[in-house]
N, CA, C and O atoms as CSV, one atom per row, in Angstrom:
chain,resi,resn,atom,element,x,y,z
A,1,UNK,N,N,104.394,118.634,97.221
A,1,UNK,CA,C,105.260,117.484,97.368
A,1,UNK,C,C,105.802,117.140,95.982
A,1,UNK,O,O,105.059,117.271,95.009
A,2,UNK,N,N,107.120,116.687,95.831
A,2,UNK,CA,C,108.037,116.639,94.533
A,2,UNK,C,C,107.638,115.093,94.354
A,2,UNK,O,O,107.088,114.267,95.083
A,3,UNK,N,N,108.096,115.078,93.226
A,3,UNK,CA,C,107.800,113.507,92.426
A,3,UNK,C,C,108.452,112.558,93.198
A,3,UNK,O,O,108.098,111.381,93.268
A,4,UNK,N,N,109.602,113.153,93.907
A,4,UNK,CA,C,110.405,112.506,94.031
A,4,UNK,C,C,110.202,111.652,95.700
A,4,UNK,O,O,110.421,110.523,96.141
A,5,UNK,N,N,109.764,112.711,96.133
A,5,UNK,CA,C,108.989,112.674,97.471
A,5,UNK,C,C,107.641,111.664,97.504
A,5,UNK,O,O,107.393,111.030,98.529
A,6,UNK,N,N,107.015,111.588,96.626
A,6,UNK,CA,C,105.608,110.806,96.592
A,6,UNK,C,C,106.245,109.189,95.932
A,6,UNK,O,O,105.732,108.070,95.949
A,7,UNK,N,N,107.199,109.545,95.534
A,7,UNK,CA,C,108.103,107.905,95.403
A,7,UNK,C,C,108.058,107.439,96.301
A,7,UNK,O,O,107.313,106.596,96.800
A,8,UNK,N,N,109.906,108.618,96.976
A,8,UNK,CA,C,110.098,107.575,98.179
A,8,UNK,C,C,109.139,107.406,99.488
A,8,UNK,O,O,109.434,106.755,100.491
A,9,UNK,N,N,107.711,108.259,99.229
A,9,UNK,CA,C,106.640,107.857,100.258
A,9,UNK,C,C,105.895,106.386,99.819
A,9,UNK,O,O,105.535,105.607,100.702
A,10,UNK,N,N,105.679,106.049,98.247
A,10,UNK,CA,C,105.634,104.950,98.011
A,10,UNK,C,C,105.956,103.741,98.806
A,10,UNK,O,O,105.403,102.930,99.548
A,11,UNK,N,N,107.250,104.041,98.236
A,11,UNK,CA,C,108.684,103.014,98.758
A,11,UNK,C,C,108.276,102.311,100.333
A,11,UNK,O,O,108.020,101.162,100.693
A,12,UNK,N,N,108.386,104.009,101.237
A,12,UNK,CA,C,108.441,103.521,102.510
A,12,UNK,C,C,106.932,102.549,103.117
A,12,UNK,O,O,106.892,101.707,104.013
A,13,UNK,N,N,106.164,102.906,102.509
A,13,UNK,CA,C,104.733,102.423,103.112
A,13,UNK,C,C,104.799,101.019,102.160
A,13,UNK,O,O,104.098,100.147,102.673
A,14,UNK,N,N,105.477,100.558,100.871
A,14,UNK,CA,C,105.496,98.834,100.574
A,14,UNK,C,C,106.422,98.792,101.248
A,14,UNK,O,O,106.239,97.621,101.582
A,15,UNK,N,N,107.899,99.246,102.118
A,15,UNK,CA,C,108.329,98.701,103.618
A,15,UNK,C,C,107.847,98.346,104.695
A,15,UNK,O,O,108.176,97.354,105.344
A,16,UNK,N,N,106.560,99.592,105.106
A,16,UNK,CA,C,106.314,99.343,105.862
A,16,UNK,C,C,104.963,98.056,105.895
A,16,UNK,O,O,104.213,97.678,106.794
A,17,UNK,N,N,105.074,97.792,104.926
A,17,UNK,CA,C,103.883,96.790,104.763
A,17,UNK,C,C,104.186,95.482,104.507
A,17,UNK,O,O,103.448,94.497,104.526
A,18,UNK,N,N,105.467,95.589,104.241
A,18,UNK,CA,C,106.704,94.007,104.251
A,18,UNK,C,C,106.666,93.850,105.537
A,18,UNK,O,O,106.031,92.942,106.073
A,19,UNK,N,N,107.547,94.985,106.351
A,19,UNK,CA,C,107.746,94.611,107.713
A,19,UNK,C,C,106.372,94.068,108.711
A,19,UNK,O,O,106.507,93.458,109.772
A,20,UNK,N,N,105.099,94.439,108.107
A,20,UNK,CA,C,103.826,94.342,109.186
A,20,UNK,C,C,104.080,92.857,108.478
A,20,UNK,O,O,104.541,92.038,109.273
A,21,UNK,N,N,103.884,92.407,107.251
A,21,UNK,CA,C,104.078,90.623,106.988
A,21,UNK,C,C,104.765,89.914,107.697
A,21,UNK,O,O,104.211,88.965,108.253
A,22,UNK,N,N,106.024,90.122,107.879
A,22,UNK,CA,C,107.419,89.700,108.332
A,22,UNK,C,C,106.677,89.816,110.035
A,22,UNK,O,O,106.368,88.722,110.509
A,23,UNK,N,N,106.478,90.704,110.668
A,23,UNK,CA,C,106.105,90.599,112.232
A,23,UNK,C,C,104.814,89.907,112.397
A,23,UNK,O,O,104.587,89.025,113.226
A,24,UNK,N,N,104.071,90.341,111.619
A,24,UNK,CA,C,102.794,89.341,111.831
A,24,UNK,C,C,102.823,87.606,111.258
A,24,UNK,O,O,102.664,86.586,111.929
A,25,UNK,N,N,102.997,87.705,110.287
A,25,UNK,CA,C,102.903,85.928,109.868
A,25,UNK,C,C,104.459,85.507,109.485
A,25,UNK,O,O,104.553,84.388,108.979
A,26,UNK,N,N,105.684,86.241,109.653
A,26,UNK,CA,C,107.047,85.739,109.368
A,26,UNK,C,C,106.841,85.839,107.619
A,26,UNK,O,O,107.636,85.146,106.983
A,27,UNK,N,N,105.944,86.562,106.901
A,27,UNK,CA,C,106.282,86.356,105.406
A,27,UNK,C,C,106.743,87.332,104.760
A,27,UNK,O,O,106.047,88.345,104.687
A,28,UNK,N,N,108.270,87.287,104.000
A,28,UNK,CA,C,108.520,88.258,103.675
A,28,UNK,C,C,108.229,88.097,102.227
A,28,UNK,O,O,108.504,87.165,101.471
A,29,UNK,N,N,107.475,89.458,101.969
A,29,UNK,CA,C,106.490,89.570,100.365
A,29,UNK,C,C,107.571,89.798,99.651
A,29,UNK,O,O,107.775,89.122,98.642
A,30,UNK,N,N,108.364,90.690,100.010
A,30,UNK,CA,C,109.645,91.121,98.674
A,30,UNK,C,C,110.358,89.995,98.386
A,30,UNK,O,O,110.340,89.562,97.234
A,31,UNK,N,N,111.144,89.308,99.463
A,31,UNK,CA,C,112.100,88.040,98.772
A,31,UNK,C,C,111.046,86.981,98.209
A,31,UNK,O,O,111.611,86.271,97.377
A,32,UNK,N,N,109.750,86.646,98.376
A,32,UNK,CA,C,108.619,86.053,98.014
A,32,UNK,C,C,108.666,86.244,96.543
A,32,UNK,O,O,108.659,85.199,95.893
A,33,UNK,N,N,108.716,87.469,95.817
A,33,UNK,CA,C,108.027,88.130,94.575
A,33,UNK,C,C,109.772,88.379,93.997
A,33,UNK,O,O,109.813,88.409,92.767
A,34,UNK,N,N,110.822,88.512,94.511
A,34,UNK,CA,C,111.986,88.933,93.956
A,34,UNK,C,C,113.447,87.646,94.140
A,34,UNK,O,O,114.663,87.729,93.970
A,35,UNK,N,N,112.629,86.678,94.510
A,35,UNK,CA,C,113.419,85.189,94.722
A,35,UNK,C,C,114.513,85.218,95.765
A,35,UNK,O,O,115.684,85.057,95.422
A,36,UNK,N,N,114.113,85.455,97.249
A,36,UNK,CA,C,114.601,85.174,98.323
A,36,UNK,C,C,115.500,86.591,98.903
A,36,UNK,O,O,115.660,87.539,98.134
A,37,UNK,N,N,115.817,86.611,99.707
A,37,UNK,CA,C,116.537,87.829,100.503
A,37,UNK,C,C,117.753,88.081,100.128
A,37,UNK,O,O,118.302,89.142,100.424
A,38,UNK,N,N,118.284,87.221,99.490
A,38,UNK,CA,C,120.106,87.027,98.998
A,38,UNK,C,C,119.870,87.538,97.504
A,38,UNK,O,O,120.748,88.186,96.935
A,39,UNK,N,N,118.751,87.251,96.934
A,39,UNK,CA,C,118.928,88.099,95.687
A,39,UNK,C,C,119.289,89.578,95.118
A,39,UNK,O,O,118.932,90.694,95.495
A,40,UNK,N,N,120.055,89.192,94.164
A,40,UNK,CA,C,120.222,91.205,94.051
A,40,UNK,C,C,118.846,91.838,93.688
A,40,UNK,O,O,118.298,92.787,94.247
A,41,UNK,N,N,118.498,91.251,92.843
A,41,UNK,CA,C,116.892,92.256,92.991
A,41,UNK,C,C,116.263,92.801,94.172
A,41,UNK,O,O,115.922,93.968,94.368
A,42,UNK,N,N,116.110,91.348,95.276
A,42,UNK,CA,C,115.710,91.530,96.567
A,42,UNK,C,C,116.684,92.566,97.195
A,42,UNK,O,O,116.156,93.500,97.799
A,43,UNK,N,N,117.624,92.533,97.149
A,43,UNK,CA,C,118.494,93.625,97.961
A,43,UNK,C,C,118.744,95.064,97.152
A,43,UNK,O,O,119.200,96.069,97.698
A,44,UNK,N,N,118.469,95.001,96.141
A,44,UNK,CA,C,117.911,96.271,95.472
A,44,UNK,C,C,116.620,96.982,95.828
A,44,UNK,O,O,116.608,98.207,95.714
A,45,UNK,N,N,115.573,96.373,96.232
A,45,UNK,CA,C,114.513,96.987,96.585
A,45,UNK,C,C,114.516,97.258,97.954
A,45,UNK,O,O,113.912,98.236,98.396
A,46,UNK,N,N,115.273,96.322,98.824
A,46,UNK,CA,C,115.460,97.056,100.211
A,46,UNK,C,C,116.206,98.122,100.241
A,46,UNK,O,O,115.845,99.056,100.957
A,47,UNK,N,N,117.504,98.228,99.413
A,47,UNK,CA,C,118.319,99.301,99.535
A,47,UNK,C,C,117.224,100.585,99.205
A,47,UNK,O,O,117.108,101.592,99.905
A,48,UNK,N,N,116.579,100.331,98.159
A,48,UNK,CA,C,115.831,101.903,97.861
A,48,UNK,C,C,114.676,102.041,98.497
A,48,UNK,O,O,114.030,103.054,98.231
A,49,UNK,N,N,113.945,100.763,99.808
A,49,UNK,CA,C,113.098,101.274,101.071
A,49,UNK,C,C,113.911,101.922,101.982
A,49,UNK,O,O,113.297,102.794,102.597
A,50,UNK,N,N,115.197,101.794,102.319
A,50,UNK,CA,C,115.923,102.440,103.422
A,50,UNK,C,C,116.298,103.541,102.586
A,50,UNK,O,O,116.077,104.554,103.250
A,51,UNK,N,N,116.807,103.886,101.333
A,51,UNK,CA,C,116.757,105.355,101.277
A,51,UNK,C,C,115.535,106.149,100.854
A,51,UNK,O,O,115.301,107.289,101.255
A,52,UNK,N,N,114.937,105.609,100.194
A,52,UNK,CA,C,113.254,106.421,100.494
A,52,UNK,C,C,112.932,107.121,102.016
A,52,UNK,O,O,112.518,108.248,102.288
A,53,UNK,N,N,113.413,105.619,103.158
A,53,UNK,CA,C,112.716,106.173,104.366
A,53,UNK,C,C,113.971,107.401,104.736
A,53,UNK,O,O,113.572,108.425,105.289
A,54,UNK,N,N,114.960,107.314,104.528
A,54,UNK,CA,C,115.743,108.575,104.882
A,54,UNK,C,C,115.247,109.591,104.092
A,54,UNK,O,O,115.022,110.544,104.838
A,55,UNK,N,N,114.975,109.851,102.992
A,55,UNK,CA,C,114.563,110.654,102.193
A,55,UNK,C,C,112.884,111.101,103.096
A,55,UNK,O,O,112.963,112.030,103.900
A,56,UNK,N,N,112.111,110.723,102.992
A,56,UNK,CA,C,111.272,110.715,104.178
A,56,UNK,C,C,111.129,111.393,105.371
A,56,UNK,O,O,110.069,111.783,105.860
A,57,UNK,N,N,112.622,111.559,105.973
A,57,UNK,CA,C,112.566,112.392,107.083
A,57,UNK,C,C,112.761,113.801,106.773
A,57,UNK,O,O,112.979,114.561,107.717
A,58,UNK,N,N,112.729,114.120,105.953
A,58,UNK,CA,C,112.558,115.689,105.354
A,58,UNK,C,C,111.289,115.822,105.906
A,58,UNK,O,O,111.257,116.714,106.753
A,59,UNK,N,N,110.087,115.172,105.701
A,59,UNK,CA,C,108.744,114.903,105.380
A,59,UNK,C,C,108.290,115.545,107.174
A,59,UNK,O,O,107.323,116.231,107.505
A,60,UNK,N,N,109.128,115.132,107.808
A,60,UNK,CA,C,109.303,114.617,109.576
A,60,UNK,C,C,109.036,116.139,109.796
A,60,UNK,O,O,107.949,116.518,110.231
A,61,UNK,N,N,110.239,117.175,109.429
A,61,UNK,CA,C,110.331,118.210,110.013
A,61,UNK,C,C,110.271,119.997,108.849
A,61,UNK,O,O,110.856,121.080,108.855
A,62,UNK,N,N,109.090,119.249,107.954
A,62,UNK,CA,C,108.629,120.078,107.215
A,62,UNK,C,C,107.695,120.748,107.730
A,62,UNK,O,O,106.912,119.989,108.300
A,63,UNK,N,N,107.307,122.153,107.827
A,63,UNK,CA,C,106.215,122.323,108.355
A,63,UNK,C,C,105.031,122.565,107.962
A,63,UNK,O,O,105.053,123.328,106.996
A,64,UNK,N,N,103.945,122.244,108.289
A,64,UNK,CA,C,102.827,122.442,107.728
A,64,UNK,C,C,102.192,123.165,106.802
A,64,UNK,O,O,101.514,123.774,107.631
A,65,UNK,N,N,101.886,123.551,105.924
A,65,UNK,CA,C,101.484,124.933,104.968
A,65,UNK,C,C,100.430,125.478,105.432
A,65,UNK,O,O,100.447,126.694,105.242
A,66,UNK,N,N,99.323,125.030,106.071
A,66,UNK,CA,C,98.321,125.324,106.816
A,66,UNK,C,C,98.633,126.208,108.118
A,66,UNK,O,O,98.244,127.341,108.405
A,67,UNK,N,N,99.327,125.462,108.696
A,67,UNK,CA,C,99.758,126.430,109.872
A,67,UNK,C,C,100.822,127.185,109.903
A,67,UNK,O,O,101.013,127.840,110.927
A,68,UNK,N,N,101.904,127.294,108.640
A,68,UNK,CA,C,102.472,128.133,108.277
A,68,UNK,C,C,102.053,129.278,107.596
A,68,UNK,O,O,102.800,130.254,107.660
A,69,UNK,N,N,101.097,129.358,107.006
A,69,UNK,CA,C,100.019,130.659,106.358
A,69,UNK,C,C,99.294,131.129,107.122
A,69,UNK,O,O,99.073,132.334,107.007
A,70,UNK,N,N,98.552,130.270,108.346
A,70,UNK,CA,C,98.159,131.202,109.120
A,70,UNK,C,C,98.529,131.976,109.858
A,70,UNK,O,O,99.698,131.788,110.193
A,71,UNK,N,N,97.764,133.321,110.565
A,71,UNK,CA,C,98.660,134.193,111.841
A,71,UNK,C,C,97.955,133.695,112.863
A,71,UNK,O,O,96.855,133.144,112.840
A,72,UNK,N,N,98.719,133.944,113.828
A,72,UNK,CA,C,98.066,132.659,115.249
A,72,UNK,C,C,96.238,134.177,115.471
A,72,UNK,O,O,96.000,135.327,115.101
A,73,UNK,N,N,95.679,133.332,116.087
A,73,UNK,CA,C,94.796,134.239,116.591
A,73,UNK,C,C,94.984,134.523,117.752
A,73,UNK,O,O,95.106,133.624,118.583
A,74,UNK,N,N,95.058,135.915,118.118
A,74,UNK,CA,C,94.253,136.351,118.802
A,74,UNK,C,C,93.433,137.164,119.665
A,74,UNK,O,O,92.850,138.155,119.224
A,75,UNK,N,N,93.355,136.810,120.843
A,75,UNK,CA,C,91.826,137.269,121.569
A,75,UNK,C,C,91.299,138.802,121.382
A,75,UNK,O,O,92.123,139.670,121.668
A,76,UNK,N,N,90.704,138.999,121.174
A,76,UNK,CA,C,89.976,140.764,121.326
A,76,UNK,C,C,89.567,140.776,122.715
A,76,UNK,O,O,88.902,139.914,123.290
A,77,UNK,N,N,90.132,142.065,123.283
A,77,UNK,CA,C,89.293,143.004,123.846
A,77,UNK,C,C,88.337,143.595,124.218
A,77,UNK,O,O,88.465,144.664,124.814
């Protein structure tokens, strides 16, 4: 996995951990810590959770290295 990749996996999981705030108790941690939702900071850090999580879907339909090195087995005779 590239540097770049373990970022935007960062990224997406403090999204996805805003959004569990926001659905569970209505608190959103980012405009909380970056002075409200209208801020450019605040809308800077959402912009780079939504492209992290696009970046991310590479992640979706990569395939395994494990089960790409192996040869399937099988049965004997």
């Amino acid at each position: 996995m590239s540097t770049i990749q373990r970022i935007a996996l960062v990224l997406t999981i403090i999204g996805a951990i805003n959004w569990g705030l926001i659905g569970f108790f209505q608190f959103d941690l980012v405009a909380a810590i970056f002075g409200g939702q209208d801020s450019a900071l605040s809308r800077i850090i959402y912009g780079l959770v939504g492209i992290a999580g696009l970046l991310n879907l590479g992640l979706l339909f990569k395939p395994n290295e494990q089960t790409a090195r192996e040869p399937e087995a099988r049965p004997t005779r």
